[in-house]
Structures are given as C-alpha cells and as structure tokens.
C-alpha positions as CSV (number, residue, x, y, z in Angstrom):
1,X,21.0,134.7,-122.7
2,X,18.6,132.8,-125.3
3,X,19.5,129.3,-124.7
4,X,22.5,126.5,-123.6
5,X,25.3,125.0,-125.1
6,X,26.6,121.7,-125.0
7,X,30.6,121.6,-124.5
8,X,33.4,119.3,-124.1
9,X,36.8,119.9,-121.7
10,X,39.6,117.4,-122.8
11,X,42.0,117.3,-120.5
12,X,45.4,114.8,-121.2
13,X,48.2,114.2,-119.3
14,X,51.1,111.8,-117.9
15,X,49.6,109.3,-115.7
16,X,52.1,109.6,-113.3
17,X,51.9,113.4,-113.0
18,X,48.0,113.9,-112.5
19,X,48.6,117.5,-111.1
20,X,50.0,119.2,-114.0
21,X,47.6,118.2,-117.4
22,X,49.5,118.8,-120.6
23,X,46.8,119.4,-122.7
24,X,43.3,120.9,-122.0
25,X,40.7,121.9,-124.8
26,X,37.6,123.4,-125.0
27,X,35.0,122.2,-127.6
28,X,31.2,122.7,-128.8
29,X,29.5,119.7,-129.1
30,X,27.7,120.4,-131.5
31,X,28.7,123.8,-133.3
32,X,25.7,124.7,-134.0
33,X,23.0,123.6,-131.6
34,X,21.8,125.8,-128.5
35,X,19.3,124.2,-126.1
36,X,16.5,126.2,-125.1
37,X,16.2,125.2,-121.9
38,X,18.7,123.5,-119.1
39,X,17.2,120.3,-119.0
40,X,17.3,119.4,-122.7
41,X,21.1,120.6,-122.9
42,X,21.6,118.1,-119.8
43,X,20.0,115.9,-121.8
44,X,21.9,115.9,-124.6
45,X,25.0,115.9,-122.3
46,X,23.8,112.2,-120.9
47,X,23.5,111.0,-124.3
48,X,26.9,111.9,-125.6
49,X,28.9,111.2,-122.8
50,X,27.6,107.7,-123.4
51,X,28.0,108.0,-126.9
52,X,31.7,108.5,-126.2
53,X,31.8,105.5,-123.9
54,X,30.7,103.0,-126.1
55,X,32.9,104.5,-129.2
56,X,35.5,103.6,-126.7
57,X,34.2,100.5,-125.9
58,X,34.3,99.6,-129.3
59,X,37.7,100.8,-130.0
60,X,39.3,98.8,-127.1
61,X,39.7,100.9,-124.7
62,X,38.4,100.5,-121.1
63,X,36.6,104.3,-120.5
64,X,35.0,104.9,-116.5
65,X,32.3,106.6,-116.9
66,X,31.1,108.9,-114.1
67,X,27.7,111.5,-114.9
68,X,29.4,114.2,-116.9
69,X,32.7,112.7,-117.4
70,X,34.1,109.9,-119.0
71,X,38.1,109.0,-118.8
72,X,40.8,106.4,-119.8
73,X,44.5,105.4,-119.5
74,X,46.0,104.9,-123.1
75,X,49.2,104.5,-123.8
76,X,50.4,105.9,-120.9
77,X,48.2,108.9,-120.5
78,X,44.9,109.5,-119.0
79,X,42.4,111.6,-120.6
80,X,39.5,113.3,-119.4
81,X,36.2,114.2,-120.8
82,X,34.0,116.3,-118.5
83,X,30.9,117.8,-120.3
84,X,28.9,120.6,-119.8
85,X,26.2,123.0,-120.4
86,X,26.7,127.1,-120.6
87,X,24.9,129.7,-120.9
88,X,25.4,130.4,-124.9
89,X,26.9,133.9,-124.1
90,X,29.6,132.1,-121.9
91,X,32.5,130.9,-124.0
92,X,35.1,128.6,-121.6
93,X,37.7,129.3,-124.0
94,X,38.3,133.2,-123.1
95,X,39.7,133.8,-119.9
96,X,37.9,135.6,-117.5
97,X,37.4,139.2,-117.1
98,X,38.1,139.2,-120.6
C-alpha cells in the first residue's frame, strides 16, 4: 500500500422502506488523488463532506450532517452519503474474495 483514497458510498432509497436501499454506488472522490498518509485523507474527507452540505444548502435542500456522512429526504427518498478513506489497493466496488 503507497497511500489512501478518498471515496464516496451513495446509497438512495424509499423513505418508507429504509431496510432495502435501491441504489448504492461507489465513487473516488477525486479520481486521481491518493493521500500519503491517513490523516490528510481524513482530512480531505471533512472538507468535502462539508462541501456537499453547503452545495445542498444552497440548492434548497435541508442535508444532516453527521462526521463522515451527510443525508437528505427529497422527493420522497432519502440519500446517503458516507465517506471514506481506503487503503489505495482496496477498491469497494469488487466484492470480496474477489
């Protein structure tokens, strides 16, 4: 392992079924970009989860926002944001044992 990487979980679903999400995705942050050390990746993770807060904010929207996560209701559907820092030879997106 040489370093961290920021990602993203998005996880959407019906706000009266909060057990089954409809839609979960894994993203990079920033595609690009590995951290050298924990602490600057968590870093990094603080700013853009507030990034994404206030982009909300500004849209209209009424995010909660809790550490690593930020979420919202709209239009009938609650998304999730939950941020976090891997090792860069861990990709979320691959199942395990895979």
């Amino acid at each position: 392992m040489f370093g961290w990487v920021l990602w993203v979980r998005e996880v959407s679903g019906n706000i009266f079924d909060l057990k089954s999400p409809e839609n979960t995705r894994w993203e990079r942050v920033a595609a690009d970009r590995i951290y050298p050390t924990l602490d600057g990746c968590e870093s990094a993770l603080a700013t853009e989860a507030d990034i994404l807060y206030l982009i909300l904010m500004r849209r209209g929207i009424e995010p909660v926002h809790r550490g690593r996560t930020v979420y919202y209701k709209h239009d009938g559907r609650l998304y999730y944001h939950l941020f976090y820092c891997l090792g860069d030879t861990e990709d979320p997106r691959v199942p395990k044992g895979k």
